[in-house]
C-alpha positions in Angstrom: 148.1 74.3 73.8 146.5 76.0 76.4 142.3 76.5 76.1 139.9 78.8 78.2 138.1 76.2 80.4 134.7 77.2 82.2 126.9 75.6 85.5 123.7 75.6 87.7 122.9 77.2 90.9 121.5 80.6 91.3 121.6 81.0 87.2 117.8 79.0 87.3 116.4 81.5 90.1 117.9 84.9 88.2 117.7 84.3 84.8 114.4 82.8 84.8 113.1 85.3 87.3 114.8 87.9 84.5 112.5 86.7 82.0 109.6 86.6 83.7 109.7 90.2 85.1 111.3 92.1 82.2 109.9 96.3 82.2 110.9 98.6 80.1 113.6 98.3 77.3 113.5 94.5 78.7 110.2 94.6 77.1 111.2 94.5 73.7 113.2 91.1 74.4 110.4 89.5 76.2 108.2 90.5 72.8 110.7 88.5 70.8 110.7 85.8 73.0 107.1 85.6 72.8 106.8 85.2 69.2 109.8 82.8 68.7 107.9 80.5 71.3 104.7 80.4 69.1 106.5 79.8 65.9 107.8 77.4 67.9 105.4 75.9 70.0 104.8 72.2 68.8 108.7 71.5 69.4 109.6 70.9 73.0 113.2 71.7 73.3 113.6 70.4 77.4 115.7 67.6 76.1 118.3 70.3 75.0 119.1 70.5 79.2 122.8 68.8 79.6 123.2 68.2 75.7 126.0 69.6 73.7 124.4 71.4 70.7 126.7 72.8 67.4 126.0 76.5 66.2 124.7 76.0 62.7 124.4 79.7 61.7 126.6 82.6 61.2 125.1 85.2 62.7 123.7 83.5 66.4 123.7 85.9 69.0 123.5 85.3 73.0 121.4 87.4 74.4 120.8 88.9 78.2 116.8 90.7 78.3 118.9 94.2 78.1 120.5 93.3 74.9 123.2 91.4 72.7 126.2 90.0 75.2 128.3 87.7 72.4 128.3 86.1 69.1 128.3 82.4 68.5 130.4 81.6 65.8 129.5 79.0 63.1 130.2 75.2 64.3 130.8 76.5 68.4 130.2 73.5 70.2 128.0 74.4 73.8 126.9 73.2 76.7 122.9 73.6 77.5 123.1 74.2 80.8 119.0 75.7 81.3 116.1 75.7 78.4 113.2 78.3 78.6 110.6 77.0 75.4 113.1 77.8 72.9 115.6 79.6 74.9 118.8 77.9 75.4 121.4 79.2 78.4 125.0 78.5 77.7 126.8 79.2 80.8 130.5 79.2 79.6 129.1 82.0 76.7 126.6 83.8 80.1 123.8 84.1 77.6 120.3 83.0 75.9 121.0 81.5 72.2 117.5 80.2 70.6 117.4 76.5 69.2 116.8 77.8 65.8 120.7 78.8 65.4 122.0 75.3 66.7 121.5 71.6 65.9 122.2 69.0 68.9 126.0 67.6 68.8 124.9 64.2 67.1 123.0 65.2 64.4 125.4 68.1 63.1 127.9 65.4 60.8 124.5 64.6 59.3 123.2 68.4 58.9 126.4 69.9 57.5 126.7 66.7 55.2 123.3 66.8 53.3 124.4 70.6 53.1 127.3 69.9 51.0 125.4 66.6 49.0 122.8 69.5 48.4 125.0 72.3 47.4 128.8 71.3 47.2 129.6 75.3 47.0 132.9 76.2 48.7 130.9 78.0 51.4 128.8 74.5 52.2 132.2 72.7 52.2 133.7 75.5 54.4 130.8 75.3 56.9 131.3 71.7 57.5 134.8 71.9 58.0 134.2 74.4 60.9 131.7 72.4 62.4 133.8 69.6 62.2 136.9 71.4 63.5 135.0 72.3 66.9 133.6 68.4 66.7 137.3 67.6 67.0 137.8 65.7 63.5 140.2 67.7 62.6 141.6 65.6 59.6 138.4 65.9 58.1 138.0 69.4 59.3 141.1 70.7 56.9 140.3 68.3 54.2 137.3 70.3 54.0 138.8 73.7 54.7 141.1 73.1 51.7 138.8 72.2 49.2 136.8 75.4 50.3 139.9 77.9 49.8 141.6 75.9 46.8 138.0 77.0 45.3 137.4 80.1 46.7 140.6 82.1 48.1 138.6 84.6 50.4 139.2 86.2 53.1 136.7 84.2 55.1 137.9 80.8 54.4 141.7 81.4 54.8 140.2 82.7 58.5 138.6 79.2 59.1 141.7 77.3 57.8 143.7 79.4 59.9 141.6 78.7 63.3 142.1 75.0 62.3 146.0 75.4 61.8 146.2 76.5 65.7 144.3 74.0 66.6 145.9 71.4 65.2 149.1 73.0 67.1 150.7 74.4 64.0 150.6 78.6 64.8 153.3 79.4 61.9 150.8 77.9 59.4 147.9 79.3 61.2 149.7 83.2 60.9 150.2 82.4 57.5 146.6 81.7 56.9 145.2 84.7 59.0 147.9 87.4 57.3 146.6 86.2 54.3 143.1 86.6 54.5 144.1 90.5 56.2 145.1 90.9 52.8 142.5 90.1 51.3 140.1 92.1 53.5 142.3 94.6 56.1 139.0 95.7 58.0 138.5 91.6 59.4 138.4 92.0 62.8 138.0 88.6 63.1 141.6 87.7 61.2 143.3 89.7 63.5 141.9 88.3 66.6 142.8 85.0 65.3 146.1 85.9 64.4 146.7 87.5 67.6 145.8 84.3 69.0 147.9 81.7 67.1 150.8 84.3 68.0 149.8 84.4 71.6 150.5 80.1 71.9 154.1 81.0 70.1 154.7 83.1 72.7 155.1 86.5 70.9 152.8 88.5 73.3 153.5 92.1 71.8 152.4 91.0 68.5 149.7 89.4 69.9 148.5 92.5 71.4 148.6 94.6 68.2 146.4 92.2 66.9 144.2 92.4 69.9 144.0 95.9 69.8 143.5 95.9 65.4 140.5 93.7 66.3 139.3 95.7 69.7 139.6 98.8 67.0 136.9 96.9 63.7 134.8 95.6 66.5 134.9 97.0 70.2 131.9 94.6 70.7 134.2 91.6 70.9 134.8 90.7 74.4 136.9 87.4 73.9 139.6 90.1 72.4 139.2 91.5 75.8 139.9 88.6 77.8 142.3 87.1 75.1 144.7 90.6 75.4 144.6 90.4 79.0 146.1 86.8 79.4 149.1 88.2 77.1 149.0 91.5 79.7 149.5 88.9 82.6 152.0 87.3 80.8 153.9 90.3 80.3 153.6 91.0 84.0 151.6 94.1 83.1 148.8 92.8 85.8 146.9 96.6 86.3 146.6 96.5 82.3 145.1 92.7 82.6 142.9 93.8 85.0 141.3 96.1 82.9 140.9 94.0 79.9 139.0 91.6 82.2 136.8 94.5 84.1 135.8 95.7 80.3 134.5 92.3 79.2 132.8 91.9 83.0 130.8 94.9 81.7 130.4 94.1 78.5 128.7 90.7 79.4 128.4 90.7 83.8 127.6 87.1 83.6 130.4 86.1 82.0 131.9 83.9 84.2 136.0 83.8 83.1 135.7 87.6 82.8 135.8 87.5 86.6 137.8 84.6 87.3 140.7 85.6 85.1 140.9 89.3 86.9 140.8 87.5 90.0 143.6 86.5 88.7 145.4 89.5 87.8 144.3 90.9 91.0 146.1 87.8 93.4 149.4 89.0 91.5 148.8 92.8 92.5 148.2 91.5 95.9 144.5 92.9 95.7 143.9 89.6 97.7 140.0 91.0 98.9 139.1 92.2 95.4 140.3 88.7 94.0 138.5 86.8 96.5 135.1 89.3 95.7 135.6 88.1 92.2 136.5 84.6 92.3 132.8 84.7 94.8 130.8 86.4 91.8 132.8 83.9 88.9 131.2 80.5 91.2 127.5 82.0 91.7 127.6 82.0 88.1 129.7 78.5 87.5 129.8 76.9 90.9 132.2 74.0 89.2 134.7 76.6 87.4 138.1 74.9 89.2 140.2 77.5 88.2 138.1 79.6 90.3 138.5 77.5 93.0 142.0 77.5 92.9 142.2 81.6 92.6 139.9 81.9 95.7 142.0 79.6 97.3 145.0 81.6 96.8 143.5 84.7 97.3 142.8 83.7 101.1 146.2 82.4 101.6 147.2 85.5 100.4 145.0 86.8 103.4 146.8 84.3 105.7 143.9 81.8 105.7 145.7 78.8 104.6 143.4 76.0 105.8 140.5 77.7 104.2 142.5 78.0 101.3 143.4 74.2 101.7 139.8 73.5 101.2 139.3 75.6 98.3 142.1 73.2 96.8 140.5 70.7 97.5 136.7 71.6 96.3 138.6 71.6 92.9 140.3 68.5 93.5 136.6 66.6 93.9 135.2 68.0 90.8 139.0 67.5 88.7 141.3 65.0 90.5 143.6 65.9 87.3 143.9 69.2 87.6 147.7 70.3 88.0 147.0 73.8 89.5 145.0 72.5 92.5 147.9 70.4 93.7 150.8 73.0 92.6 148.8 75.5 95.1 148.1 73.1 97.9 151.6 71.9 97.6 152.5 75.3 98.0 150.2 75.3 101.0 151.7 72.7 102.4 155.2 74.0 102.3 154.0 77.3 104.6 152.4 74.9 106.7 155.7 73.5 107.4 154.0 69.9 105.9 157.2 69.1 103.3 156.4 65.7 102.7 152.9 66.5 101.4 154.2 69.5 99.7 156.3 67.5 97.9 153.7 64.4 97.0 151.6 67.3 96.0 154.3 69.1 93.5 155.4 65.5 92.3 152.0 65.3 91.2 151.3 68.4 89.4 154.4 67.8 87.6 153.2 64.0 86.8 149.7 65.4 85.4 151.7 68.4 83.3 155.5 68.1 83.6 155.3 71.9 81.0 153.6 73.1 83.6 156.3 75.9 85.4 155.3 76.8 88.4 155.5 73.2 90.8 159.0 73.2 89.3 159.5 76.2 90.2 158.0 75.7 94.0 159.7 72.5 94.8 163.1 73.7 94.1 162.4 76.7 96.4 161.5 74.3 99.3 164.9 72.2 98.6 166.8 75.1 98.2 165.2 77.3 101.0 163.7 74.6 103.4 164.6 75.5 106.9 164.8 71.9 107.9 168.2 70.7 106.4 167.4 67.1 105.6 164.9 68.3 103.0 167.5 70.6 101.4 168.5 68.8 98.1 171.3 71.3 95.8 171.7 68.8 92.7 167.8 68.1 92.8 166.4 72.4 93.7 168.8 73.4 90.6 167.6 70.8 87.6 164.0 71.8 89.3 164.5 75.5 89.1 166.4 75.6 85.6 163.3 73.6 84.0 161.0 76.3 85.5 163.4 79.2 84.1 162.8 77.0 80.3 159.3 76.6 81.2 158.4 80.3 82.0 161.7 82.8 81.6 158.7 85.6 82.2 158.7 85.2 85.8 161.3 87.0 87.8 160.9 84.6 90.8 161.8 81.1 89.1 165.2 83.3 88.6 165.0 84.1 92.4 164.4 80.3 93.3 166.9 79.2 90.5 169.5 82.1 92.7 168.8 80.3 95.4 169.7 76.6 94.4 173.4 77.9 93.3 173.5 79.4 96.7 173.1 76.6 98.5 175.4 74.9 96.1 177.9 77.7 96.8 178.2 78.3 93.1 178.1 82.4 94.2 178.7 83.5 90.4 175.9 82.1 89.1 173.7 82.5 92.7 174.4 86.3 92.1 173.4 86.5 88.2 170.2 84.6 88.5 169.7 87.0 91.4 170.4 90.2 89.3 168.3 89.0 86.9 165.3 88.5 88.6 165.5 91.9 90.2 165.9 93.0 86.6 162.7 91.3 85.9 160.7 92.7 88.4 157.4 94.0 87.1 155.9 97.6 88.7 153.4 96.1 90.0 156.1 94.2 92.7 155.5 95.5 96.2 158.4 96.9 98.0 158.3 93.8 100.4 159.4 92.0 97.4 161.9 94.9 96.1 163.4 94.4 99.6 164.2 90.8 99.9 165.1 90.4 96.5 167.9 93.2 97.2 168.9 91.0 100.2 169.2 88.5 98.7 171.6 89.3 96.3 173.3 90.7 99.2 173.4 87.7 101.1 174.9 86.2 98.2 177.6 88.7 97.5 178.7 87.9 100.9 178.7 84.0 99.9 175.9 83.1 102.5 173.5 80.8 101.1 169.4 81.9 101.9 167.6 79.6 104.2 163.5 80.1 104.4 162.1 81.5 107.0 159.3 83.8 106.6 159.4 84.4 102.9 158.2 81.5 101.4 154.9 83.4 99.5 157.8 85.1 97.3 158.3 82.0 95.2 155.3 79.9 94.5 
């Protein structure tokens, strides 16, 4: 299972100075603030700094001083990253939650528990089983979650129960759970966002999106619908449409970190390498240790033909997560239009050692062994077993059919050199640039006329 992954800088300067200079309909958040902090006075919450803390309420809100920016859901486990009296920031949510809707990460098992021993309703057991499902228990989290909708069959706890499903890596059950609590109430946004997840993982990206957009429709306020559509719009090579749905939850929340690391995103594949590298700036002021971010910018200025800066963006991310396989997929890829095989290889041998699902340093190494303009490196037997296991990995991207076209080529197998090629042309999304259109096209026709493809200038078509 894949999970959205997000810390200090200029976050202490801005949002305190935002606090301490709020005018006009600011005003009315600064009043609020000002009379939490005096209930709260005689408990000093600076200890909260660095500490995970566990939602304990249903109704939490972050806040920015002009208004509401996100929910936080019942048992959400955070990150404090700044306190202000009783003001908590959470970066990863890029708002204010106050310490009377959490309960620090150590004391929740205790909190929940004398909830239950208290009032062993089915909505006590149901909040601990939440709580204890983002904990990470998650055997004690659905024994809890059972008893909860073997008692009480709504809409709300079939939801939970669902959410656990997925993440204990069973999206059938978890579909099964969510459908059944749409029955149950067919206006609960929050069942089809959750459905529309747990179909996302199986892969089933156009019923993910109706979902998406059923829950965008009961609740336009939800910007992790936003963000959630927009991955299945990348995955569906639809990258203008992802683009969007990231832009809209940038608005609704501009200090939302992912919002404008993930259009970066969608903007490297539309070749908007300026815009991408604009955004993947604005996504590190917020969370300077975001690695995904790192890795975008990097691409973003290879894309602009600065490879070595790019280099060191690979490896900023590298310092902060020496296990991240994206970093050394990318600067593998560096390395190859560097001309550097060997370390391009040590570098996609190791992306595929830390995540051996993972597509795309499949997919790049058997383009350099296929393609590589220095024959020693070229390796048939080895570029088509690579290439194939990308094609299983990912059969959504038109250029691990290219690089698998390739392979045969080199093999002389033209038949199947010529299909893979055909089909990656076929797969081309609107968004491919005519560059790409072209050499595709001559490809196939180098292959029709039984001449294999060695690299030479090309070697950004198949990362």
């Amino acid at each position: 299972m894949n999970y959205d992954k997000s810390i200090k800088t200029l976050i202490t300067v801005t949002m305190v100075s935002a606090f301490l200079m709020i005018s006009g309909p600011n005003a009315v958040f600064a009043q609020k603030k000002a009379a939490s902090a005096k209930k709260k006075s005689s408990k000093d919450f600076s200890t909260y700094k660095g500490q995970k803390i566990v939602v304990t309420k249903w109704d939490a809100k972050f806040r920015l001083p002009d208004g509401i920016v996100g929910m936080a859901e019942l048992g959400n486990v955070y990150t404090v990253d700044l306190v202000n009296r009783d003001w908590l920031w959470v970066m990863d949510a890029g708002g204010w939650l106050t310490a009377d809707n959490v309960v620090l990460f150590d004391k929740a098992e205790e909190f929940f528990t004398s909830k239950v021993k208290k009032d062993p309703t089915p909505q006590a057991y149901f909040e601990r089983g939440m709580a204890r499902l983002r904990m990470g228990d998650i055997e004690k989290a659905m024994i809890d979650l059972d008893e909860a909708v073997t008692k009480g069959k709504t809409a709300e706890f079939l939801n939970g129960r669902g959410i656990a499903h997925l993440e204990n890596e069973d999206p059938k059950k978890a579909i099964a759970d969510h459908t059944a609590a749409i029955r149950v109430n067919p206006k609960m946004s929050a069942a089809y966002y959750n459905r529309g997840n747990a179909r996302r993982v199986m892969g089933l990206f156009d019923k993910a999106v109706s979902d998406y957009n059923l829950a965008i429709h009961l609740n336009p306020e939800n910007g992790r619908a936003y963000i959630n559509r927009g991955l299945c719009w990348n995955k569906k090579q639809e990258f203008e449409r992802a683009k969007a749905d990231f832009g809209k939850a940038s608005k609704m929340n501009p200090k939302w970190p992912l919002a404008y690391n993930n259009r970066a995103e969608a903007e490297n594949r539309l070749r908007q390498y300026d815009q991408a590298l604009a955004d993947c700036n604005l996504c590190l002021k917020l969370n300077p240790k975001m690695v995904w971010a790192m890795v975008n910018k990097g691409n973003a200025l290879r894309g602009l033909g600065k490879v070595d800066e790019a280099m060191a963006e690979y490896e900023k991310a590298l310092k902060i997560d020496e296990d991240f396989a994206p970093a050394y997929h990318n600067r593998g890829s560096a390395y190859a239009e560097k001309g550097e095989y060997v370390r391009a290889i040590r570098d996609y041998k190791k992306s595929i050692e830390l995540d051996d699902n993972y597509a795309y340093p499949h997919n790049g190494w058997a383009w350099l062994l296929a393609t590589c303009p220095q024959e020693d490196y070229r390796d048939e037997k080895q570029a088509i077993a690579l290439a194939e296991k990308a094609c299983r990995l990912n059969s959504r991207e038109w250029n691990h059919f290219g690089t698998l076209a390739a392979a045969y080529a080199l093999k002389g197998d033209w038949e199947r050199a010529i299909k893979a090629q055909e089909q990656a042309i076929e797969m081309l999304p609107d968004s491919a640039s005519d560059e790409e259109e072209k050499e595709c096209n001559d490809r196939l026709a180098l292959y029709k006329t039984k001449t294999a493809f060695p690299e030479e200038k090309t070697a950004s078509l198949n990362k």
